[in-house]
C-alpha positions in Angstrom: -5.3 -18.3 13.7 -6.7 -16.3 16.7 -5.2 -12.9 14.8 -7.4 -13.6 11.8 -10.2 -13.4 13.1 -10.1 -10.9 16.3 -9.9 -8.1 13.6 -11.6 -5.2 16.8 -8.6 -5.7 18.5 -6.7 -3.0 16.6 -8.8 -1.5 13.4 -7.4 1.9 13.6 -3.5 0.3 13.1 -4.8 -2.0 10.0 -6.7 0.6 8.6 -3.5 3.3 8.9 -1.2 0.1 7.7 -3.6 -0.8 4.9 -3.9 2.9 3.4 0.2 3.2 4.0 0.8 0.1 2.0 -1.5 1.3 -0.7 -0.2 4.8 -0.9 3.2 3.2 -1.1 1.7 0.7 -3.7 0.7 3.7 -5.9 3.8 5.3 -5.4 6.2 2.9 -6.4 3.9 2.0 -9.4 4.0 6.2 -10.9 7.6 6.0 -10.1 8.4 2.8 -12.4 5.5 4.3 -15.0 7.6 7.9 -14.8 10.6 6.1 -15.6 9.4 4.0 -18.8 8.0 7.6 -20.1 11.1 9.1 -19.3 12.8 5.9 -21.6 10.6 5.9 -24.5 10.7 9.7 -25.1 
């Protein structure tokens, strides 16, 4: 529970892990949307 709340302990690493996860998010997401162009044309 400690973890949760002692967020100052390391903001730079959950910061770069939060924009990596949404980069990857968005990634994955115009890959599957590339695809289902790719199958309807």
């Amino acid at each position: 529970m400690k973890d949760k709340y002692d967020r100052s302990a390391k903001p730079k690493e959950e910061i770069i892990f939060g924009v990596r996860s949404q980069l990857f998010f968005e990634k994955r997401v115009s890959i599957v949307v590339g695809l289902n162009n790719r199958v309807r044309k």
